[in-house]
C-alpha positions in Angstrom: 16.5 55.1 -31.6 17.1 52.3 -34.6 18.1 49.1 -33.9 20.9 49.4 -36.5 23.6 51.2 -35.9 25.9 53.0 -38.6 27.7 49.6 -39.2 25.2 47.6 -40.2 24.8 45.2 -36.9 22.1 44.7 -34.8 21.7 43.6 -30.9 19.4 40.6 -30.3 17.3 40.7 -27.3 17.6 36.9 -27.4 19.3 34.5 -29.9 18.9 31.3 -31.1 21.9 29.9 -31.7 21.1 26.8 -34.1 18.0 28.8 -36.4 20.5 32.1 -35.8 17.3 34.1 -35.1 16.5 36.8 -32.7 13.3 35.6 -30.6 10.6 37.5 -29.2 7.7 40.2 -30.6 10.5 43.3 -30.0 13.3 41.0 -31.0 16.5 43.6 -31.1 17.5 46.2 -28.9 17.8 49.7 -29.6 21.2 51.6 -29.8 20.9 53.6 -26.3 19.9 49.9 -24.7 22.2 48.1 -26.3 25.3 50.4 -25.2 23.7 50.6 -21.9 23.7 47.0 -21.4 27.4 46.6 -22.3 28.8 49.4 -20.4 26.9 47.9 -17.4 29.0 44.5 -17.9 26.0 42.8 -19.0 26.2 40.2 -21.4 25.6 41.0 -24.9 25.1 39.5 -28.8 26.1 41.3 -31.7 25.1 40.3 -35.2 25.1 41.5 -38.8 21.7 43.0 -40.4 21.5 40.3 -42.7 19.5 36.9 -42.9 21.5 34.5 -41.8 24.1 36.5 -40.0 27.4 35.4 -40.7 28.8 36.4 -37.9 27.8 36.7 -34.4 29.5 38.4 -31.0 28.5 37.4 -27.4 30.1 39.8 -25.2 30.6 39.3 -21.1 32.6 42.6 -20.9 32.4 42.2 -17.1 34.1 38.7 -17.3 36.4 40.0 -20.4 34.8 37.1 -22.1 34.0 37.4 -26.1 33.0 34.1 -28.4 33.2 35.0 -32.1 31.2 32.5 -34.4 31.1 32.2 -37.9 28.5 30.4 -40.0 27.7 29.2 -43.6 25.0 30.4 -45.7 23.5 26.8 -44.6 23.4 28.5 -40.9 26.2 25.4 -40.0 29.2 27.1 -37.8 32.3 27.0 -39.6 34.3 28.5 -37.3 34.5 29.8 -33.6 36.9 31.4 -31.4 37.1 32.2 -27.6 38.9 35.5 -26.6 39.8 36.0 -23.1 41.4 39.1 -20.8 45.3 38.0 -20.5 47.6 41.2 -18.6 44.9 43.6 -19.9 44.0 42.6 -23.3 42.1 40.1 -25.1 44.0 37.2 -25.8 42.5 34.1 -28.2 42.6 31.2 -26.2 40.6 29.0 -28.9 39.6 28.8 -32.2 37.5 25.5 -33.6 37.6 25.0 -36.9 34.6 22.9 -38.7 34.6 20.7 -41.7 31.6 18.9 -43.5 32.9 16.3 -45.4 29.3 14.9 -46.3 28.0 18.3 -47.1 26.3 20.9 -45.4 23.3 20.1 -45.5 24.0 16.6 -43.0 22.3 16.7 -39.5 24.4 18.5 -36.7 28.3 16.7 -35.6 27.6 13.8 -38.0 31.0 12.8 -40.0 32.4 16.5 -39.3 35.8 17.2 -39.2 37.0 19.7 -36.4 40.3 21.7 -35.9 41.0 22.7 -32.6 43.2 25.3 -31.6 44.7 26.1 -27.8 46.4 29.5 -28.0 49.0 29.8 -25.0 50.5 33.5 -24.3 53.2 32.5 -24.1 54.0 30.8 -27.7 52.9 27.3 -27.5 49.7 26.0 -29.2 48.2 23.2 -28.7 46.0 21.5 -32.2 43.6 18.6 -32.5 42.3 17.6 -35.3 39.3 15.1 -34.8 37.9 12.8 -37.7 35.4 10.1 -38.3 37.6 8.1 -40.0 39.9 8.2 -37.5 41.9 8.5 -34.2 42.0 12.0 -33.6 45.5 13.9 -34.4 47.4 15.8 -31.5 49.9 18.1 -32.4 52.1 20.7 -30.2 54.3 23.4 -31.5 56.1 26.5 -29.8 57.2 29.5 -30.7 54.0 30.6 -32.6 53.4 34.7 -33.6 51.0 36.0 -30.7 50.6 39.5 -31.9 47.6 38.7 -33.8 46.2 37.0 -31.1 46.0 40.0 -28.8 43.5 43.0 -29.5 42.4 45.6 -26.9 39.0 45.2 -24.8 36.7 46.6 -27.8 34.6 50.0 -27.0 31.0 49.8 -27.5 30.2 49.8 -31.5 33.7 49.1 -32.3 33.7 45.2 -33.6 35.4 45.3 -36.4 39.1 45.1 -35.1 37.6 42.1 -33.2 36.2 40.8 -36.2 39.3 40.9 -38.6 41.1 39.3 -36.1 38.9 36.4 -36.1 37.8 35.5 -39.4 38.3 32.1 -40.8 40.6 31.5 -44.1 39.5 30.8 -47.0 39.4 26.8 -47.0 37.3 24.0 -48.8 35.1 22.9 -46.1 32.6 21.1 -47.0 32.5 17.6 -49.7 35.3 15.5 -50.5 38.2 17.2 -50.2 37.2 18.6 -46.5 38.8 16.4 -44.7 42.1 16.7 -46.4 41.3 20.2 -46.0 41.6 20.2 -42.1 44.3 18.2 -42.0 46.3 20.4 -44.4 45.5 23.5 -42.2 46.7 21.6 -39.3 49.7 20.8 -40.2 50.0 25.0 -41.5 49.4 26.5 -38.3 51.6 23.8 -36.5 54.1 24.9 -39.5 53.9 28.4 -38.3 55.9 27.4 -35.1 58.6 24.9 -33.8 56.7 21.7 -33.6 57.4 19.8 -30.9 58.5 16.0 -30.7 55.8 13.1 -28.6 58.3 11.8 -26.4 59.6 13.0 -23.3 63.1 14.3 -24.2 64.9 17.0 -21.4 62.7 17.6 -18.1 63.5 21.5 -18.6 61.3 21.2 -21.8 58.2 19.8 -19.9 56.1 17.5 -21.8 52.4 17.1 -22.0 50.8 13.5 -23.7 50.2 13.8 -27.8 46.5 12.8 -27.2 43.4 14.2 -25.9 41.0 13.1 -23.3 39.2 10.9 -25.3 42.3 8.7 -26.8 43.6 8.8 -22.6 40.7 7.5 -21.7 40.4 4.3 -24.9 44.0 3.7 -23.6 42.3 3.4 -19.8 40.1 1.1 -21.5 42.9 -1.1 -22.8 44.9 -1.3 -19.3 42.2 -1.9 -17.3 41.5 -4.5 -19.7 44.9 -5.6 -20.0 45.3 -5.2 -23.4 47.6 -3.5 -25.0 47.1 0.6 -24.8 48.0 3.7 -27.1 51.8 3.3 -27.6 52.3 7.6 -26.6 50.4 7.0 -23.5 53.0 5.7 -20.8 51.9 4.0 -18.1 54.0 3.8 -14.7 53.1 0.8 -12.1 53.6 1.9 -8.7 52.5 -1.4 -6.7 48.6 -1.7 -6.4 48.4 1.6 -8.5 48.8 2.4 -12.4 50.1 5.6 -12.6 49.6 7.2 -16.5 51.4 10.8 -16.7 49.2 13.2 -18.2 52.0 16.1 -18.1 54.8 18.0 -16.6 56.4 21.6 -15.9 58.9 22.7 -17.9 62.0 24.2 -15.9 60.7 28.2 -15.8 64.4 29.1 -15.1 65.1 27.9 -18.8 62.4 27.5 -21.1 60.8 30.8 -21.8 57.3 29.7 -20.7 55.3 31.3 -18.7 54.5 29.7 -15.3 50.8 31.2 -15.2 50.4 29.6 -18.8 52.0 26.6 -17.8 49.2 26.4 -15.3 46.0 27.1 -17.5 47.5 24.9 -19.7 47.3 22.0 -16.8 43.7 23.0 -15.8 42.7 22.9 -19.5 44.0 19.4 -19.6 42.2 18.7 -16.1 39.2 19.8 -17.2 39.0 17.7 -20.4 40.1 14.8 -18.5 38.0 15.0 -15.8 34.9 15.5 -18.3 35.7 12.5 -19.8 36.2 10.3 -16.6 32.1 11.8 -15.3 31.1 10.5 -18.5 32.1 6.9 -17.6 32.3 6.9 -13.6 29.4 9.5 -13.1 30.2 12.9 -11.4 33.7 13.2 -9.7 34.2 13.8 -6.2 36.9 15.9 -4.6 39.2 13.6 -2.8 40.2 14.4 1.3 44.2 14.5 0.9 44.3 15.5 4.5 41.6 12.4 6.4 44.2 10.1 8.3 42.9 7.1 10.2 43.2 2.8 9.3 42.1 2.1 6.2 43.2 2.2 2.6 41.3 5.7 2.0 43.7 7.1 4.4 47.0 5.4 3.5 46.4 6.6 0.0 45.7 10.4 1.2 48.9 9.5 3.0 50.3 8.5 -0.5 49.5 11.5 -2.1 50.8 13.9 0.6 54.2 12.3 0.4 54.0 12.5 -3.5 53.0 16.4 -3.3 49.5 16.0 -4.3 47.8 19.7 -4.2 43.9 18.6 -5.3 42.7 15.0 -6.4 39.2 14.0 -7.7 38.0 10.4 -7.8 35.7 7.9 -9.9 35.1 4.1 -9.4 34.5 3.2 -12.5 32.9 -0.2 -11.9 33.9 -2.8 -9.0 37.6 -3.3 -9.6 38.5 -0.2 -10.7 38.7 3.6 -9.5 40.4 6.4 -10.6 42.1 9.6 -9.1 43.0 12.9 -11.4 45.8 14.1 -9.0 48.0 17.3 -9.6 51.5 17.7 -7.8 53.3 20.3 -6.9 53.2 24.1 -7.9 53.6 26.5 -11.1 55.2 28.9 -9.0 57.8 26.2 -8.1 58.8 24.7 -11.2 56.9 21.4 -10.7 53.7 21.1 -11.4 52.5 18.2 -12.9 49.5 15.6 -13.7 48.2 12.5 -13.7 45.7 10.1 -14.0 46.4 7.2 -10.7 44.0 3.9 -11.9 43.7 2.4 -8.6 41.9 -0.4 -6.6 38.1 1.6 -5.8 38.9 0.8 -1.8 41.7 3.4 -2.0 39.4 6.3 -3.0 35.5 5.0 -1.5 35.1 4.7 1.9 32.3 2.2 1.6 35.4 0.0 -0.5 37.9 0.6 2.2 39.7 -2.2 3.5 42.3 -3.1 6.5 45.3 -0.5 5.7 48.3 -1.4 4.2 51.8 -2.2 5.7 53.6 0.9 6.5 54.9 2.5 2.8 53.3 0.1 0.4 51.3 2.6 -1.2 53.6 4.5 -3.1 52.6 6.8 -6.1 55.7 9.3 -6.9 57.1 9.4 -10.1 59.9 11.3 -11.9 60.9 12.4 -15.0 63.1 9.4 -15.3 60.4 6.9 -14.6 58.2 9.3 -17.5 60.8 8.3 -19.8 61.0 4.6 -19.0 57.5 4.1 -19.3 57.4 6.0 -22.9 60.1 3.7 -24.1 58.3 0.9 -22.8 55.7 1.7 -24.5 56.9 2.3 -27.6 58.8 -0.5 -27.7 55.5 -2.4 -26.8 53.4 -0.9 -29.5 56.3 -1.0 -31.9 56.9 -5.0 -31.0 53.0 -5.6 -31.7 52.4 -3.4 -34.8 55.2 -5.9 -36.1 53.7 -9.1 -35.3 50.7 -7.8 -37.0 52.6 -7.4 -39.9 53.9 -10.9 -40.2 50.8 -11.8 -39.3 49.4 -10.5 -42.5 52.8 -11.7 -44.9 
């Protein structure tokens, strides 16, 4: 049989994803295999019969995983969404938008412009807009339209529903105006919802920190270095340890949000966090919260027991300073929350250890009322210095 069905696409045996060509001496596969291979769970790429495609589709059907990627006539991606199984449909947990303000004919990620969206079932979107010309942009806003972000698992042959639902707007994206572009359609999709406020406000509203991993981890930088850090990234200082609250639960009996989101939305923010700390302090390690014994290894697991600690993973980042990515508490009860512990590298690496502690002097709880200290500190700190700079200047 053909390797083009009635709809115009074809099924590459193997793709390349930066030419957007189908490799090999029998490159696609025919109808019969194709469907075969699908209704087997087995991964599979859909594309266009046309040169370039436009448009591609990998399909894990088995994992109800399906990436939808859009690209110029330049083969550069221009936009790319991730849909995922959620209660029995496909749910969009991520679109990326990208911008080219140099043109598109400029070697791969240099000077582009991305928007990224996090899609949460339950109404609340995450939105980053990176730049090269400048700190990247967090927004949050709840209450955003889901419909359109839901579509049942597609049948063999049938993309188009899938496609519709994915396709990028009409925007300019690449030259001048591109990166005024991006952040204009930022601030629409934000628009499309309640945005929500940077500072901690009411702990039945939750709160999660206006930056991503990469502005958390500059603002490490700055502490460790004891200068002065991002003024929306609190810091709490718990004795020997600097505590920086990454997010919180919101109250499930009152806010509307789903305690299963609640949670991907922690491990999403884990997961960036964590990537960023192996860049600087290598791979991370699990940390033991149950080893006991003498030294400062064990009074810190001892610590983080008595602060609710359900996992922890550890870095030394050089030889004054560790790190511990520690999550407390429990989605199903209300209180799960995050944060990144900077710490002295003998209270996470054995071979660091020292002679343990008096009795209770490591201590790293925290609450919503010492969250909202430390933000107010920390605005007041980065509003008292972005003064001085100005008279500085005058």
């Amino acid at each position: 049989m053909t390797a083009v069905d009635r709809d115009g696409v074809r099924y590459p045996r193997s793709f390349e994803i930066y030419r957007l060509e189908a490799l090999g001496d029998d490159p696609y596969l025919t109808i019969d295999e194709a469907r075969a291979q699908y209704e087997q769970g087995r991964g599979l790429t859909v594309v266009p019969d046309e040169q370039p495609p436009g448009w591609s589709i990998h399909a894990s059907p088995k994992a109800y995983r399906f990436t939808v990627t859009f690209h110029s006539r330049a083969k550069k991606m221009i936009r790319k969404l991730s849909w995922e199984q959620v209660d029995g449909m496909l749910f969009c947990r991520r679109s990326i938008d990208r911008f080219y303000p140099a043109g598109e004919q400029q070697l791969p990620l240099v000077d582009v412009v991305t928007v990224t969206q996090d899609f949460s079932a339950d109404g609340l979107l995450n939105v980053t807009v990176s730049a090269p010309d400048s700190e990247d942009e967090f927004h949050q806003a709840e209450g955003i339209p889901t419909d359109g972000l839901r579509l049942p698992v597609p049948v063999f042959g049938e993309w188009h529903p899938l496609l519709e639902a994915s396709r990028p707007a009409e925007l300019e994206r690449a030259g001048a105006e591109a990166i005024t572009s991006a952040r204009e359609y930022a601030a629409h999709v934000v628009a499309t919802g309640d945005p929500r406020g940077t500072a901690p406000t009411e702990a039945r509203s939750g709160w999660r920190i206006p930056a991503d991993a990469e502005q958390v981890l500059r603002s490490v930088d700055a502490i460790v270095a004891n200068e002065s850090a991002n003024g929306d990234v609190p810091v709490i200082v718990r004795g020997g340890a600097r505590i920086v609250p990454l997010a919180m639960q919101a109250d499930p009996t009152t806010s509307g949000l789903d305690p299963r989101e609640e949670r991907h939305r922690m491990e999403l923010l884990a997961a960036s966090i964590r990537d960023a700390c192996d860049q600087r302090g290598g791979q991370s390690i699990r940390f033991d919260l149950e080893q006991v014994g003498d030294g400062t290894v064990a009074a810190y697991a001892a610590a983080l027991r008595a602060a609710g600690a359900a996992q922890a993973h550890w870095w030394v980042f050089d030889s004054a300073h560790g790190a511990a990515l520690v999550r407390t508490g429990s989605a199903d009860d209300g209180d799960l929350a995050l944060a990144l512990h900077l710490v002295p590298p003998g209270w996470v690496y054995r071979r660091r250890s020292q002679s343990a502690p008096a009795t209770g002097e490591i201590d790293v709880r925290w609450t919503w009322s010492d969250l909202v200290a430390a933000a107010e500190r920390r605005r007041a700190t980065a509003g008292a210095a972005e003064q001085n700079e100005k008279d500085s200047q005058s």
